[in-house]
C-alpha positions in Angstrom: 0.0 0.0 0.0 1.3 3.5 -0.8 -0.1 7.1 1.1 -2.5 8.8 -0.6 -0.6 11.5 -2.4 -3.8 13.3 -3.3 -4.5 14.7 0.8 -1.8 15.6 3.3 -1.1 12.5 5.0 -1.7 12.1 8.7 1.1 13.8 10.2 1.1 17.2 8.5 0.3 20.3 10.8 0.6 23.9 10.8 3.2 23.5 12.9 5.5 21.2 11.4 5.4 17.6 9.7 3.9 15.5 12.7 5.1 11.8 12.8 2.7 9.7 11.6 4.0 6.4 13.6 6.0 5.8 17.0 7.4 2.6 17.9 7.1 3.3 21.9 9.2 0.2 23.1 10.2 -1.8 25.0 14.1 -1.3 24.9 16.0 -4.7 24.3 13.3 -6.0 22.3 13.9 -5.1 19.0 13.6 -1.5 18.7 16.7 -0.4 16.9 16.8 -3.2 14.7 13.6 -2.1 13.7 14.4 1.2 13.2 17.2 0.6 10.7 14.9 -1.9 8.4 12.2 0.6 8.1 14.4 3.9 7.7 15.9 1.4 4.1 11.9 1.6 3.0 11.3 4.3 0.3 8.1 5.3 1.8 9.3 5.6 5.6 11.0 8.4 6.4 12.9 8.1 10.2 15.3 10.8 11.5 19.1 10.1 12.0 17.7 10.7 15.7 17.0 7.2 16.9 15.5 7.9 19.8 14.3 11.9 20.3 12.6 10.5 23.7 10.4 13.7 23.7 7.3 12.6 25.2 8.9 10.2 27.7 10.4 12.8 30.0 9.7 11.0 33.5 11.9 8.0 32.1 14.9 10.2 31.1 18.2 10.0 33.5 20.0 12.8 33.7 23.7 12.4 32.4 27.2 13.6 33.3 27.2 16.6 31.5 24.5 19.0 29.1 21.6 17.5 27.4 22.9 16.1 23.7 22.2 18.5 21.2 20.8 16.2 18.6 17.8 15.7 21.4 15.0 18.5 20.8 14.2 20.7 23.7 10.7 22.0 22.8 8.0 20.7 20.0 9.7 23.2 17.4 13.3 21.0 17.8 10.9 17.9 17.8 8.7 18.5 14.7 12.2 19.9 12.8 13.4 16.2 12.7 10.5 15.5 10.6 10.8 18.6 8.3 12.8 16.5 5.7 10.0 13.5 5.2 8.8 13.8 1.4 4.9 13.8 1.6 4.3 10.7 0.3 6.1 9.0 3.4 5.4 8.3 6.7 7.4 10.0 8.9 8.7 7.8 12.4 10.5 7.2 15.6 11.3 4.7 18.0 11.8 6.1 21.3 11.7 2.8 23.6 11.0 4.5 27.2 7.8 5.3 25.2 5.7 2.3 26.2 7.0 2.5 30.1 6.3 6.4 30.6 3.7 7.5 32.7 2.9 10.8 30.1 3.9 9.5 27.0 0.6 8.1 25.5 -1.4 11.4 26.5 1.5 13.7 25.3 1.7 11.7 21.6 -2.0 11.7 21.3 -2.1 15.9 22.1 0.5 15.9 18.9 -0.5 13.5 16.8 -4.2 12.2 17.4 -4.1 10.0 14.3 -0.6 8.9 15.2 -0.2 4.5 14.9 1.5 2.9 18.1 3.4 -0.3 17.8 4.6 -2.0 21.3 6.9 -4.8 21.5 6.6 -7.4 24.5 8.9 -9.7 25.4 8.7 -12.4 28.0 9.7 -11.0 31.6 12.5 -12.8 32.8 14.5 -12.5 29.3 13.6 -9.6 29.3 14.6 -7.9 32.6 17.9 -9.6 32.4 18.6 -7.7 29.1 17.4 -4.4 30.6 19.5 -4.9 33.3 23.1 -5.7 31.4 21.5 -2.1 29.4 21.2 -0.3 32.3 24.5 -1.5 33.5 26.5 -0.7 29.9 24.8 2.8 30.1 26.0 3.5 33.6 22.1 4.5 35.6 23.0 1.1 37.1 25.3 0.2 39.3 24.4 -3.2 40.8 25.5 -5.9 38.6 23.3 -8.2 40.2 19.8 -8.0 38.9 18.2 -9.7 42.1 19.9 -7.3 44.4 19.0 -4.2 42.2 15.1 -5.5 42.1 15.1 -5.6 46.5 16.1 -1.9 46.2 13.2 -0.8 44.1 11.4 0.8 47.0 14.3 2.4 48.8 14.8 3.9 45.4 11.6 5.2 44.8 11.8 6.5 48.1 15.2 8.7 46.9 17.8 6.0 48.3 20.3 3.9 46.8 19.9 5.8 43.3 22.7 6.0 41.4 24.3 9.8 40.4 23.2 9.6 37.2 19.8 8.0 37.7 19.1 10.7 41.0 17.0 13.0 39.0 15.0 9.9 37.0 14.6 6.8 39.3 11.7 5.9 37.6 14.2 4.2 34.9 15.5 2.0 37.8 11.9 0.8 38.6 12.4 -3.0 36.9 8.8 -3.9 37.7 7.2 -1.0 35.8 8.4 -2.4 32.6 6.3 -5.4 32.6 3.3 -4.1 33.3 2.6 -4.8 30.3 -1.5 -4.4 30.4 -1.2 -1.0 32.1 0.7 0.2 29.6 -1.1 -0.7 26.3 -3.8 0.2 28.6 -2.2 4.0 28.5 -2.3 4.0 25.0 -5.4 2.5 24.5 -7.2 4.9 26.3 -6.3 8.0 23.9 -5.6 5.8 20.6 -7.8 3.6 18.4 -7.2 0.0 19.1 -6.9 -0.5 15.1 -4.1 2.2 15.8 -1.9 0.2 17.9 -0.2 -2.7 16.7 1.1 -5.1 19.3 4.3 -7.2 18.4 5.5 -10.3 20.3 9.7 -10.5 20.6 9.3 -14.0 19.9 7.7 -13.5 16.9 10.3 -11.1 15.5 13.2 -13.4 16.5 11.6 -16.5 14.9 11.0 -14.5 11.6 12.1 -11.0 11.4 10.5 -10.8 7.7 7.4 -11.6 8.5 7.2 -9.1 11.4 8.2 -6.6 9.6 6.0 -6.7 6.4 3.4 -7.6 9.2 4.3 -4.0 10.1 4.7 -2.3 7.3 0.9 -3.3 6.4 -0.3 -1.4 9.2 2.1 1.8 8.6 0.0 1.6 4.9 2.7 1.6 3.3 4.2 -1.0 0.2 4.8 -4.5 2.2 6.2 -6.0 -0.7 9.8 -4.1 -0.8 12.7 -5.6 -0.1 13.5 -6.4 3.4 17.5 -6.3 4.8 17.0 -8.0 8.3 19.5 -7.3 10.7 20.5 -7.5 14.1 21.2 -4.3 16.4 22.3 -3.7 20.0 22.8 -6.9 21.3 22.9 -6.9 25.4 26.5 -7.3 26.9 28.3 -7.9 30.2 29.8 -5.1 32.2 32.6 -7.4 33.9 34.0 -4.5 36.1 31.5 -1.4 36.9 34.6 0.6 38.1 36.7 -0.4 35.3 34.1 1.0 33.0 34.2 3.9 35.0 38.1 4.0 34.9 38.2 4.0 31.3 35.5 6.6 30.7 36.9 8.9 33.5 40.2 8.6 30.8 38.6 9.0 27.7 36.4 11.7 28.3 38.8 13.6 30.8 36.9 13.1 34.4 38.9 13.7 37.9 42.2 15.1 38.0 43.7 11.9 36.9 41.5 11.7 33.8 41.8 15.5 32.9 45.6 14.9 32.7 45.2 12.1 30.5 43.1 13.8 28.2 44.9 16.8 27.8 48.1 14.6 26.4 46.0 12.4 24.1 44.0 15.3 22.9 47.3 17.2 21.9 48.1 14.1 19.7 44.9 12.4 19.1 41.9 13.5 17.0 38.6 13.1 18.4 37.1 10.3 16.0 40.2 7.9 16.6 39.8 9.1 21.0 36.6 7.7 20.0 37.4 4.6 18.3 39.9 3.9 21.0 37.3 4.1 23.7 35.2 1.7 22.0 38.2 -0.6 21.6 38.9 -0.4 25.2 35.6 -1.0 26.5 34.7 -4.3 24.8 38.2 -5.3 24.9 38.5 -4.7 28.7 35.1 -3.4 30.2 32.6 -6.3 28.0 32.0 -9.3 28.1 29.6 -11.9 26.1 26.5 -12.6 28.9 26.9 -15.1 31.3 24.6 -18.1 30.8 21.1 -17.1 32.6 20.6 -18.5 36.0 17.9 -20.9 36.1 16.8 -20.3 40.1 16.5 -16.5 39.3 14.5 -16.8 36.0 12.1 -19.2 38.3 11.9 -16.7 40.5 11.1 -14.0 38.2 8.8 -16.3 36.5 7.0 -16.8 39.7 7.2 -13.1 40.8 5.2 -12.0 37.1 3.5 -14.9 36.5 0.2 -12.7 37.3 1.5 -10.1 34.2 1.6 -12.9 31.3 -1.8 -14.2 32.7 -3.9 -10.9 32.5 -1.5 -9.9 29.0 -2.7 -12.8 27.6 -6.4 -12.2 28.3 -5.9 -8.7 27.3 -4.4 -9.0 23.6 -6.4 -12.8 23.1 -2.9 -15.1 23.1 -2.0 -17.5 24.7 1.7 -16.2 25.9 1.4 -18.3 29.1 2.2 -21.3 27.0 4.6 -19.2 24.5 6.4 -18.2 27.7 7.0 -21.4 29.2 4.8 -20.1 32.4 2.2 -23.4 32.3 4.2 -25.3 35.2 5.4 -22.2 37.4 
């Protein structure tokens, strides 16, 4: 299917080209490799901006340092990522803290009320483990043990035990949030039309990502019959050392006396692209690791813990994901 070129499609505005689709999450399930199939599609249109994370802004953590300037600070920023979009496309993003924010289905709806919505849900144990080695490699957490960092969700919401970078956000260290799964369709539910929100199943994707996708693209309205590059993005690592990592970030990017002094001799001699390259280098030569195998006691126990999520999920979307889950016998 191609957009009507004879009307505006959805998304334009007085203001600005509105995007006509969001993939809203969840993070490890998919997301960016999504993103870089459908930004190949003639009649998608996706900004270099992977993740603007506008709408989601109780689920951002504040970093060491300013804002990134390729994030937009108000709707003008926001809608300017879009400006390029020919209007025969649809115009995208994939911001995964989407489908876990509090404000992001009310605040997407407010911009674009004929917006589509596609959610991706992954079984809970696989899934926390991911988010947790994500969290880890992006440095909000600190506890490289995903059963301790669970028993601290309440000190945390209370303000305690937060890391600095996470202090001003702890919502993004709330593990349970993110598979409250009903709640959250739920959210967008409530303010969309439910033949505007597409739900995807991880397992589906990984089993065959084709499919998914031109499952997809049918509901963006756009040509399913183009040619499809699958690919795999992001996969989840292992921090080995927390304060390694720390060490050699503090290096590369010139934190503490020590780091400073380092920086200032490399900089002299180094350009910044090959400082760069050489962090990377460092990092998963030193800092990451391949996962460890998945510990079978603490995926029960997860298992157990959100059992009562994949039961009311299932009812909610009509599939059986109890038995796709593996959640029959726990």
């Amino acid at each position: 299917m191609t957009p009507s070129t004879d009307t505006p499609v959805e998304g334009s505005a007085a203001g600005g080209r509105v995007p006509d689709f969001f993939i809203v999450g969840h993070p490890k399930c998919g997301t960016t490799a999504l993103y870089e199939i459908l930004r190949t599609h003639p009649q998608i249109f996706m900004p270099d901006v992977k993740e603007p994370r506008f709408f989601a802004d109780d689920m951002h953590a504040r970093l060491d340092g300013p804002r990134p300037p390729e994030l937009p600070n108000d709707l003008e920023q926001y809608l300017a990522l879009f400006a390029p979009a020919q209007p025969d496309q649809r115009a995208g993003e994939a911001s995964p803290m989407y489908l876990a924010s509090n404000m992001a289905a009310e605040q997407i709806a407010a911009v674009a009320p004929e917006g589509r919505i596609v959610a991706i849900l992954r079984e809970p144990a696989s899934f926390l483990r991911s988010l947790h080695m994500q969290l880890m490699q992006s440095h909000l957490e600190t506890n490289n043990d995903l059963r301790a960092a669970l028993a601290l969700e309440q000190s945390r919401s209370e303000g305690q035990n937060v890391p600095p970078t996470a202090e001003f956000r702890p919502r993004v260290l709330m593990y349970s949030e993110y598979v409250r799964y009903v709640d959250q369709l739920r959210r967008y539910h409530a303010v969309f039309a439910q033949e505007r929100v597409l739900v995807l199943i991880y397992d589906d994707w990984r089993r065959d990502n084709e499919a998914t996708v031109r499952r997809l693209l049918r509901f963006l309205q756009v040509d399913d019959g183009a040619p499809i590059a699958t690919t795999e993005a992001n996969p989840s690592v292992r921090v080995r050392s927390p304060q390694l990592d720390q060490l050699v970030r503090a290096v590369s990017f010139g934190r503490g006396p020590a780091g400073r002094l380092a920086k200032t001799a490399v900089k002299s001699v180094t350009p910044q692209r090959l400082r760069r390259q050489a962090l990377g280098v460092a990092q998963h030569r030193m800092v990451y690791a391949k996962p460890q195998p998945p510990d079978e006691q603490e995926l029960r126990e997860l298992r157990s813990r959100f059992k009562h999520e994949v039961v009311a999920l299932s009812d909610y979307i009509g599939r059986d994901l109890v038995t796709l889950w593996g959640y029959g016998d726990v």
